[in-house]
C-alpha positions, -999 to +999 in steps of 0.1 A: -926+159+617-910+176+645-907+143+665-887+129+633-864+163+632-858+161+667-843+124+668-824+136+638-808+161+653-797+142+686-783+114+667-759+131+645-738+150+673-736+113+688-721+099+655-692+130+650-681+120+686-680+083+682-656+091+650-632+119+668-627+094+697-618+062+665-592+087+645-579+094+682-571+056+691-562+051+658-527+081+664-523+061+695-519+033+683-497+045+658-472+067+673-471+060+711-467+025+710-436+022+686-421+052+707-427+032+741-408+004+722-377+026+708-378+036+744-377+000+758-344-011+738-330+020+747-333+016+779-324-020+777-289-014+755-281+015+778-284-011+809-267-039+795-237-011+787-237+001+825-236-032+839-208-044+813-187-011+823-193-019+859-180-053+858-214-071+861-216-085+831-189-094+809-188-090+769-197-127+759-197-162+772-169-187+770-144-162+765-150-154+730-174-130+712-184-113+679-194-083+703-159-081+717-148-058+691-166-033+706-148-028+730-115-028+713-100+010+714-108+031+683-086+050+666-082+071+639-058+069+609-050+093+581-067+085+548-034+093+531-015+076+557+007+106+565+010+104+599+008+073+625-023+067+640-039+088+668-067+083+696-084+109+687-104+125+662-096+154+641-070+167+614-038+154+599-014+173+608+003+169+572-024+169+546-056+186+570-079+157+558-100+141+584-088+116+604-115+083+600-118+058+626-107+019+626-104-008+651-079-032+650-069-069+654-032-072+663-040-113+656-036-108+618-009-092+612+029-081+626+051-049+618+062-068+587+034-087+572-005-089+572-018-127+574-047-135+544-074-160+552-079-180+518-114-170+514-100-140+509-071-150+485-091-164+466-118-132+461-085-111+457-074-133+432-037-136+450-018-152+427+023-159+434+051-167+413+089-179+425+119-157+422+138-177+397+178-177+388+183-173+346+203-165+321+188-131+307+199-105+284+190-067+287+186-051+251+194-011+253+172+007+222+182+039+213+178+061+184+208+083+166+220+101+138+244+088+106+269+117+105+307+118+087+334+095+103+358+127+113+387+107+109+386+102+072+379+140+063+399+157+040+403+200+031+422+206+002+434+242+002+457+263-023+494+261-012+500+295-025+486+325-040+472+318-075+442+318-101+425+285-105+426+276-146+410+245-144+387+222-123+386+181-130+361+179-099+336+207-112+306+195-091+300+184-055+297+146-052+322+134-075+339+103-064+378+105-066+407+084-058+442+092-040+465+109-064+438+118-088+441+154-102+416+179-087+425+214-103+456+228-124+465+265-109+488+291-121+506+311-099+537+331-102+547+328-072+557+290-078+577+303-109+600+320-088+602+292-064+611+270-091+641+291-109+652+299-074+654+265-075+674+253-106+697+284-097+710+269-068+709+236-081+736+249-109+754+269-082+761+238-061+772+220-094+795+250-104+811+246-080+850+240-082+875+223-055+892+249-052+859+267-036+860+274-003+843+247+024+819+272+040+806+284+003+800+249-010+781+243+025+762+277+017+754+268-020+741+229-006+716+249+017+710+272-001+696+244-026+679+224+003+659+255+015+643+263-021+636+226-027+618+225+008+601+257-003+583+240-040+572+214-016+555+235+014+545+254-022+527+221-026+544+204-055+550+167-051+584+150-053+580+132-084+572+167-098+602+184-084+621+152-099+609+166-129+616+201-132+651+193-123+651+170-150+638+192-176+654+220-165+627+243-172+602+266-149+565+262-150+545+285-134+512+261-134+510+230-113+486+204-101+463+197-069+464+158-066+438+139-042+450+137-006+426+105+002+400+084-017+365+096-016+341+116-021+338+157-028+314+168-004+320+205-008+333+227-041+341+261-026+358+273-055+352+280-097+373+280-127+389+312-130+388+324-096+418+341-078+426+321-044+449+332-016+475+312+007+452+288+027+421+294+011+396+259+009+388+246-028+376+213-018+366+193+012+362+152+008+353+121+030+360+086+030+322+068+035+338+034+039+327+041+077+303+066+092+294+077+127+259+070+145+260+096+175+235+076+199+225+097+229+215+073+259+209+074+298+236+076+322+226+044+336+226+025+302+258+042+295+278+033+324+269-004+318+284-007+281+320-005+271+345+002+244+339-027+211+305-038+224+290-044+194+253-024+179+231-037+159+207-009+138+185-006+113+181+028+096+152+046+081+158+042+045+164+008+045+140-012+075+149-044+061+185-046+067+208-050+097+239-030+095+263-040+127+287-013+144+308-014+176+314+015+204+339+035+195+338+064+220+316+072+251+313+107+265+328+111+303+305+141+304+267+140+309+254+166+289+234+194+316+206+200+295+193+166+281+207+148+308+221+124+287+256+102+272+265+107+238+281+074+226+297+071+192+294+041+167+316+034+138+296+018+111+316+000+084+301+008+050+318-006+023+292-003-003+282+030+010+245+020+011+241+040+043+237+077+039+246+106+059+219+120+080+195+093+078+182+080+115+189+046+127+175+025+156+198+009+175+201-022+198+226-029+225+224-062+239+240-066+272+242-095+298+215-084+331+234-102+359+255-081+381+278-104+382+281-106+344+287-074+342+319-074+366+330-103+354+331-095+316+316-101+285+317-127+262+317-117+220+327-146+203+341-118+175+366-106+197+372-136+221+414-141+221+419-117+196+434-084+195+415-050+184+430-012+178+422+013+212+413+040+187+400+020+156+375-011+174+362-027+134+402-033+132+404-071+151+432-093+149+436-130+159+473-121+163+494-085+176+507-061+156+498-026+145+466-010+135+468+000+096+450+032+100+461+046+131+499+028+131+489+021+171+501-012+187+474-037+192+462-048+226+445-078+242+401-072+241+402-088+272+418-052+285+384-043+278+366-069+293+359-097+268+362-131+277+372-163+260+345-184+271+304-175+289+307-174+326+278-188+347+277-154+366+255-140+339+225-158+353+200-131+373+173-139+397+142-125+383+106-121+392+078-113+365+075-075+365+039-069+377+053-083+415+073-049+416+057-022+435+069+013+423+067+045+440+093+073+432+130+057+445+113+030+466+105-009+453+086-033+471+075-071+462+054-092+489+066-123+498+051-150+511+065-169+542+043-188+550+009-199+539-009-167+536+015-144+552+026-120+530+063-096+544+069-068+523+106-065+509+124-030+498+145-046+468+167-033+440+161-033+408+183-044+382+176-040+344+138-050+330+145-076+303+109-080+285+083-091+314+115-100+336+130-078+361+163-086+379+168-084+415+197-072+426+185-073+466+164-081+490+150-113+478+164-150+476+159-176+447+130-203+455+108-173+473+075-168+466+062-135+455+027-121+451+021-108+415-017-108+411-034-089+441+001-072+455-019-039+453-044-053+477-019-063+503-003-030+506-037-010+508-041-036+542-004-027+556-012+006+552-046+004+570-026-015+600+001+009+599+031-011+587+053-002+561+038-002+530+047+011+493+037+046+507+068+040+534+089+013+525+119+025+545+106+015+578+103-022+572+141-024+571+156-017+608+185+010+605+219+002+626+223+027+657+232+058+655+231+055+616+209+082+594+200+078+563+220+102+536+183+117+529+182+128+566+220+141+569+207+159+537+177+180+554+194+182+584+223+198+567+201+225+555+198+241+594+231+262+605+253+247+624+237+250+659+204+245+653+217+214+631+230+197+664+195+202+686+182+185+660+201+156+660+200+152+694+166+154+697+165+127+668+127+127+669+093+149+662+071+148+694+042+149+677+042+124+647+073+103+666+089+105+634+130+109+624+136+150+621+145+156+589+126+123+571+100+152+556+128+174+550+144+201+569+129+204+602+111+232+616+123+251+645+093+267+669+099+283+708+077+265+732+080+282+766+114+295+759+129+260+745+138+252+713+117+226+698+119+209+663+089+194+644+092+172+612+065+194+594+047+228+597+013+206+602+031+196+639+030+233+648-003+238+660-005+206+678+027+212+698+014+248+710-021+235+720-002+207+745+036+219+746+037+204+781+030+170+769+053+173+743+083+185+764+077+159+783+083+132+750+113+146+744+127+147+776+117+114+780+131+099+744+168+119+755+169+105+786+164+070+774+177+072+744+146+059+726+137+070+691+108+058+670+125+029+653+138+017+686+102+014+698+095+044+723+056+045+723+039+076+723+002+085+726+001+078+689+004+043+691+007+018+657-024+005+641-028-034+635-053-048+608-087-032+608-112-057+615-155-057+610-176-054+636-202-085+635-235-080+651-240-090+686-260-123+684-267-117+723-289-089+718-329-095+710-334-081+675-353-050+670-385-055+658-403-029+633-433-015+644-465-031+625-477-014+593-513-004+598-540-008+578-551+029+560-584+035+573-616+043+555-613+075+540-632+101+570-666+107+565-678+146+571-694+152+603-738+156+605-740+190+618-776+202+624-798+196+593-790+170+568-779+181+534-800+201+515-816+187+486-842+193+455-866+169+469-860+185+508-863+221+495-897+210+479-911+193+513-896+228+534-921+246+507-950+227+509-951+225+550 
């Protein structure tokens, strides 16, 4: 028994050894081999980079690698393109985001275009359309308000002190004709008048040849002042006719209709004592109304006196009453910022009704040259039509019925006899514009897959059309699926883009733009002339005064302007460098649009780094197998058991 315990007890520190020294080659194996390799391909890259910088080895064979990109400079651009790019990392200056690096690849792309491969134009889904030349009409909608045609109001008021006996228009809304009576009123006053009257009237007739000259011319006047008095009194003729007639005073009279219409206001009741003056009724004509429109300067401007409307109004959708321009407001009103333009309506049947809102249409030729040239109506096309009345046409001169105004010729206005071929517009569908503030861009492409950016002016939008007034020619292809696209890459190679349209068109020598005199105009006078002859911000390169008025900072006792308060900083970490710019730029007269290059040089078309197919790939270290989970160590006896602690007992 002790030989057996014995052997026991040698062989199990032998077995926890042999399993310390298997779990140690097994973290061998597992860590320091993979490390050696890492190690290995470090080494190697960091060779093949010393030997490349030292000329040993150059980037690829045959002139032409995927692994030359890496060695194109890096630089590093503004996510919001604010400011050009710059060589090295950091801030922007403008907006403090950070700058993110690109490469570029000047072979795609100029200052004016980027070049799309068509494997890409075709995953953009590019699509182009050509600027074409058309007849097109702009329609102006607007929406006004039916209100009184001021010319055909009417105010009765009492001629003289009285009592109203009797009313024949008792109610607001009663429809009357000229000459109808209105009211009867009694006044003594108008007694007087009248026997002042009939006495002089018998005085002149009394009188005898034998009268003296100047008392007959006395009488006569006397007679001709108190027959001019019954009729400021308000008496017609046919009524003073009368009382002369008869002979006899009567101190009632009536009010007769001025006009034909319509009572729209009863400010007086049977009964009531009136003074001198005093309103009893007020009445309108509604064979014509206003509609007030209110529009936008620039829709204003283009329409003229007679152009004729077309609206529809709220009580009555289904039908199209017609209307031509009658006034249009020199004044553009400071609050609404808007043109109030005044329609007369004809409304003979007086189905439209005051107050009531209309739509309104104004259809108007879109090509500029239409516009200058005139319009053609064939409604007022060699005819001739009232300067204060424009529903009152004539094929032939003469004078207006309402107004008693000669006639003129519409073509004073701008009517023509006949459509002129001007009207035609070029136009592009309106999804090739690019909008930003007061800047338009389209893309257009030159050449297969080279699309230039344009600044253009608009003209009008006539449905899914919009005119061009510049900047593109008829025939030209421009992008209107994918535009969107092609400005994000000018913008990413540092041309102009939607973002900054204004530097794709060159600007004439010694020429500022009017927003640059506007900034620049801001600083007094002598500060105002450093500025523009230092022309340029030394740190962005950029025109003083293009990010409004410059800022003025004292570097080393000179006066320096910057474009921005972002520049500041950088200009008073490296003001030596800075100096140095513009001293340079005033000595050659260089500015940023003529090219002077500064440390912050443009950025061409990003372009991906490929892998380097030179290089071995890096193989991943072998997954081993888990081992068997570890068995516990023998140490000294072997495990107690029921059966063992029985055999320990018994010995």
């Amino acid at each position: 028994m002790k030989d057996l315990n014995s052997k026991k007890a040698v062989t199990a520190p032998a077995g926890a050894l042999q399993i310390k020294q298997e779990r140690r080659r097994w973290w061998i194996r597992l860590l320091v081999q993979p490390a050696l390799f890492l190690l290995a391909g470090a080494i190697l890259i960091a060779g093949l980079g010393v030997a490349q910088r030292m000329g040993f080895i150059t980037a690829g064979g045959g002139g032409h690698s995927h692994g030359s990109t890496l060695s194109q400079l890096v630089k590093y651009i503004c996510p919001m393109m604010c400011t050009p790019p710059q060589t090295e990392p950091g801030r922007c200056p403008v907006c403090a985001m950070e700058l993110v690096p690109a490469t570029s690849d000047s072979s795609k792309s100029d200052s004016r275009a980027v070049q799309i491969d068509p494997a890409a134009r075709r995953i953009a889904n590019i699509q182009t359309a050509q600027v074409s030349s058309r007849p097109l009409t702009q329609t102006i909608n607007a929406v006004g308000e039916l209100n009184y045609d001021e010319g055909n109001l009417k105010t009765l008021s009492a001629y003289i002190e009285g009592r109203i006996e009797h009313l024949y228009a008792d109610f607001t809304g009663v429809e009357v004709k000229q000459g109808d009576k209105l009211a009867y009123v009694y006044s003594p006053q108008l007694y007087s008048a009248q026997v002042e009257l009939l006495t002089a009237r018998e005085t002149v007739r009394g009188s005898k040849a034998t009268t003296l000259a100047a008392v007959r011319e006395a009488n006569r006047k006397l007679y001709s002042s108190a027959r001019q008095r019954l009729i400021e009194s308000g008496m017609t003729e046919a009524q003073i006719n009368t009382l002369e007639s008869t002979g006899t005073a009567n101190s009632r009279m009536y009010l007769y209709a001025p006009i034909s219409g319509t009572v729209i206001e009863k400010q007086a009741i049977e009964g009531q004592y009136v003074k001198e003056g005093q309103v009893i009724y007020q009445l309108a004509d509604l064979s014509s109304l206003w509609l007030m429109l209110e529009l936008f300067p620039e829709d204003a401007a283009r329409i003229r006196y007679g152009q004729k409307v077309e609206a529809t109004v709220q009580s009555q959708p289904d039908r199209t009453f017609s209307g031509r321009v009658a006034f249009i407001d020199p004044q553009v009103d400071p609050q609404t910022r808007t043109v109030s333009v005044r329609i007369v309506m004809p409304n003979p049947d007086q189905s439209l009704r005051v107050g009531d809102y209309a739509r309104a249409a104004i259809s108007l030729p879109a090509g500029g040259k239409g516009n200058s040239g005139g319009i053609y109506d064939p409604e007022l096309a060699d005819c001739w039509i009232c300067p204060r009345h424009p529903h009152v046409i004539s094929h032939n001169s003469g004078t207006c019925s309402l107004s008693g105004l000669p006639l003129v010729p519409t073509s004073q206005y701008g009517y023509v006899s006949h459509t002129l071929a001007e009207t035609d517009a070029l136009a592009v569908p309106r999804d090739a514009v690019l909008m930003a503030g007061q800047h338009s861009v389209v893309y257009v492409e030159t050449e297969p897959g080279r699309f230039e950016i344009r600044n253009v002016v608009l003209g009008p939008t006539c449905g899914d059309q919009i005119v061009i007034l510049k900047g593109v020619a008829q025939g030209e292809q421009v992008a209107i699926r994918g535009n969107f696209l092609i400005d994000s890459q000018m913008q990413l190679a540092g041309n102009p883009s939607l973002i900054d349209p204004t530097r794709a068109e060159p600007l004439p020598d010694r020429k500022q733009s009017e927003t640059i005199l506007a900034a620049l105009s801001q600083l007094p006078e002598q500060d105002r002339k450093l500025a523009e002859k230092q022309q340029i911000c030394p740190v962005t390169m950029m025109s003083l005064g293009s990010m409004g008025a410059p800022a003025k900072v004292d570097v080393n006792g000179e006066t320096v302007f910057i474009c921005c308060e972002g520049c500041r900083e950088s200009l008073l970490e490296r003001p030596r460098k800075y100096l140095d710019i513009i001293r340079t730029a005033e000595a050659t007269g260089a500015s940023r649009d003529s090219g002077f290059e500064s440390d912050l040089p443009p950025l061409e078309m990003p372009q991906m780094i490929l892998p380097d197919d030179s290089l071995p790939p890096l193989e991943m270290p072998m997954e081993l197998e888990p081992e068997p989970p570890e068995q516990k160590p023998v140490t000294g006896a072997a495990p107690r058991t029921a059966s063992g602690t029985k055999q320990e007992a018994r010995q």
